[in-house]
N, C-alpha and C positions, 0 to 999 in steps of 0.2 A: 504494500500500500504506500502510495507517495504521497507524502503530507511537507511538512513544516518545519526544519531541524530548528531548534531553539537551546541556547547553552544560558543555562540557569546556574549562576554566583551565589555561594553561600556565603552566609552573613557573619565569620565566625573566623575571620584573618587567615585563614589558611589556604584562599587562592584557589580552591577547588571548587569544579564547577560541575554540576550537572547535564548532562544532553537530554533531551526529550521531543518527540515526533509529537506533532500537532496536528490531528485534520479537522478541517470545519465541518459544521455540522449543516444541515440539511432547514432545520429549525431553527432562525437564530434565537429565538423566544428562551429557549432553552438552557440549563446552564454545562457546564463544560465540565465532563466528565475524566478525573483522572486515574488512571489505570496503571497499578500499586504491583509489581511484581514480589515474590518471595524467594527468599534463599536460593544465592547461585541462580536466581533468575536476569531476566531482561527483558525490554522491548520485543524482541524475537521468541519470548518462550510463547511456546503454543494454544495456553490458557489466556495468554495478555492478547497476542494477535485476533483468539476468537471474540473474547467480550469488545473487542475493537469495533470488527467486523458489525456486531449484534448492536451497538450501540449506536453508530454509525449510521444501520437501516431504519433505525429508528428519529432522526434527525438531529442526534446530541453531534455536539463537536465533543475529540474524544483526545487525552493527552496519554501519552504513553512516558513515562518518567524511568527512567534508570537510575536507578540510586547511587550512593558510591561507590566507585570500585564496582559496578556493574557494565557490563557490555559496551555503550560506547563512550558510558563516564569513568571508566577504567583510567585510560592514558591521561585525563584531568583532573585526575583525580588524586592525595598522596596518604586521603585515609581513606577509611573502608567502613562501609555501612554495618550498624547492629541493628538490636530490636526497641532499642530506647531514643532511636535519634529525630525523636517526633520535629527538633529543630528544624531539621532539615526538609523535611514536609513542608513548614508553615513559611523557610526561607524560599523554597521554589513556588509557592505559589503566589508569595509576594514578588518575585523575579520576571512572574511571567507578565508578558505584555497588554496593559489594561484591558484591552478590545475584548483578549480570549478569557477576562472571567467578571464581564460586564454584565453578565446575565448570573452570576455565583458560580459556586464550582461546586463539584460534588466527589468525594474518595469514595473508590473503592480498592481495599485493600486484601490482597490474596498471602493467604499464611501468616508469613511472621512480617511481612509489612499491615496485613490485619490490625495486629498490637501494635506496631508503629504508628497506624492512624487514630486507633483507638486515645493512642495516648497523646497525641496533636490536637485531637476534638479535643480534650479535657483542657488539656495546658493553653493551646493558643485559640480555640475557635471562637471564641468573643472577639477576636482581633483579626480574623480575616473571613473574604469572602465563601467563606464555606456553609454551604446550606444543607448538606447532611453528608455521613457519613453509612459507608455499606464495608461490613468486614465476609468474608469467604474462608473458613477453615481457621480460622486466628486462634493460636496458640496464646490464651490469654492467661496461662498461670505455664509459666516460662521452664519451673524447677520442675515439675509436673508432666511437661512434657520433654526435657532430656533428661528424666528418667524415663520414660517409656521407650524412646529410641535404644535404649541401653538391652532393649529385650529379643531376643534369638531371630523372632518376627520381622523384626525391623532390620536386620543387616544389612538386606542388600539397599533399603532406603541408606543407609547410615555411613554406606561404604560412598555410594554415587554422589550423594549430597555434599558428604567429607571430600572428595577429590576434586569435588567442581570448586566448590570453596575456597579450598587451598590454592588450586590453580587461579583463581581469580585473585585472593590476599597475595598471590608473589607477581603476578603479569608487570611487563611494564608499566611505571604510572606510579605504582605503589613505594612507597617509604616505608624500609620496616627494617628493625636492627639484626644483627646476627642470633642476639639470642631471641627476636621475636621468628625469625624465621627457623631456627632451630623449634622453636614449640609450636611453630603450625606444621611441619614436617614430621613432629613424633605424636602427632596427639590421634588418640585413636578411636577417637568419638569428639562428640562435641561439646561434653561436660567436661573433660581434658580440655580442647581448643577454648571456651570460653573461661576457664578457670585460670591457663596459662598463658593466653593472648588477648582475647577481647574483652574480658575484662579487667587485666592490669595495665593496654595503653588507653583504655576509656577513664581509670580514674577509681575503680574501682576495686577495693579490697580482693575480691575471690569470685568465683562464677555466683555464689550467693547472695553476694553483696550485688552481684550485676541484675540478678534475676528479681528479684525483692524492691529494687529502685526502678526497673525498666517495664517490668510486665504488667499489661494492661489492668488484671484485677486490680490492681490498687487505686487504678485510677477512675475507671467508671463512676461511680459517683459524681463526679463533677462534670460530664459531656451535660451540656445544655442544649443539646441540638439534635432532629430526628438522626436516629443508628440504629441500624439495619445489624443484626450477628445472625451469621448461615454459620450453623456447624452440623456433620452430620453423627449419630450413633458409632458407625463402622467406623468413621476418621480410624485409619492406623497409625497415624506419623502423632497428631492433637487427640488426647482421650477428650471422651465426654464430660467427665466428672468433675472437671470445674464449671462448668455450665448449668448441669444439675443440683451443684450445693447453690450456687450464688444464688440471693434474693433479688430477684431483677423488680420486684414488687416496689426495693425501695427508689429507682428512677425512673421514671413515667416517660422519659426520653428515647428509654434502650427498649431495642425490640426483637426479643431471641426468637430465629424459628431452626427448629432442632425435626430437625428430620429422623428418619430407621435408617436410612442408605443413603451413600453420595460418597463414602468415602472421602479423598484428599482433596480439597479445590475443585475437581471435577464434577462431580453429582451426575457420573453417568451410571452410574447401579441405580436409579428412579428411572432407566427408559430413556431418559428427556436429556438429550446434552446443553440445552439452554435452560435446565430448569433454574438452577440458579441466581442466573442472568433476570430470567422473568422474574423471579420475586425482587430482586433489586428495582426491577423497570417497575411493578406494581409498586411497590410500597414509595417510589420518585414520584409516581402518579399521583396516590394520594399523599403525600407530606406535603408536595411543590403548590 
């Protein structure tokens, strides 16, 4: 799809910029939907191109965001995105060009960009043009779920996800010391990798300390804005069971729908490969 390359400046001295594809949308009435990939994702993963595609026919202009150290923000990039850098959500879409969020914007965010938007509604969305929020699979209690990766089930997720990752924290682009490149090279999962890497150059004591400050549960409460959370039962990467303890009773804002099947992001075990997609387009319909 040929759209609009746009390079979004984050606000935070370190020169690193963002890339993102833009296409207009059919409706300018509409507001401008941006499209959140997850781990070792991009622009190009297969889930971000389809909800593109699907939004698109629908008449939203649609923004496709690469995060840091993702695909074509990699070489612009000298850190690397985690689950907590809701900053960098609220700085690219103050980056982007009035015209495209003169109608508001709307996230949606797949997996662990999920909890990264999750936690941008809460902290910054009184301060920018954001008129709701849609999560897909959001790993919203963080410790919760790299324990469950850690299980026999999940290998070959654990193994694919761990190599993409890595290759993407060393690509060119990236700034990273001898001993941070030694501990993304020996870690062999990702409660290793985030205890020995991403969260001692984020600032953070231990991977507990990272997971407890960054992931979403803590932060709900405070979204003052309609949000959308798709997760489904089967999820095998995100268990259910932070979703079933949470009292979603005490936010009138949050609006869980929990499906029996869908598995990871996709929600193609319901039949429907756009089921997803349509509850986000319904519930835009009635919020907007």
């Amino acid at each position: 799809m040929a759209g609009e390359r746009l390079q979004l400046k984050m606000d935070d001295g370190s020169g690193d910029r963002l890339w993102a594809l833009h296409n207009a949308g059919a409706d300018g009435a509409k507001p401008l939907v941006i499209l959140i990939h997850g781990l070792a994702g991009c622009e190009d993963s297969s889930y971000i191109i389809h909800a593109t595609e699907y939004f698109l026919r629908h008449g939203f202009a649609t923004l496709r965001l690469n995060l840091r150290g993702a695909g074509p923000s990699r070489p612009s990039c000298t850190l690397q995105s985690h689950a907590g850098r809701s900053q960098d959500l609220a700085d690219a879409i103050l980056a982007l060009p009035p015209a495209t969020t003169a109608r508001g914007v709307v996230a949606v965010g797949f997996s662990l960009a999920g909890n990264m938007s999750l936690k941008c509604a809460a902290e910054h969305g009184a301060s920018l043009p954001l008129r709701a929020v849609a999560t897909v699979s959001a790993p919203i209690d963080l410790a919760v779920t790299s324990a469950n990766m850690l299980r026999p089930r999940n290998a070959v997720y654990n193994r694919k996800l761990l190599r993409d990752f890595r290759r993407e924290c060393l690509a060119p682009g990236a700034i990273v010391s001898a001993r941070e490149r030694a501990a993304i090279l020996a870690s062999r999962n990702f409660m290793e990798l985030d205890d020995n890497f991403v969260a001692p150059r984020n600032g953070y004591r231990d991977a507990h300390d990272y997971w407890e400050n960054c992931q979403a549960l803590g932060y709900l409460g405070q979204i003052k804005l309609p949000t959308l959370l798709l997760h489904a039962h089967d999820d095998p990467i995100v268990p259910i069971g932070p979703y079933l303890e949470h009292d979603w009773s005490e936010n009138s804002w949050l609006f869980p729908v929990l499906t029996r099947h869908g598995g990871h992001v996709g929600f193609h075990a319901t039949g429907n490969r756009t089921y997803h997609l349509d509850r986000v387009l319904e519930f835009l319909d009635k919020m907007l």
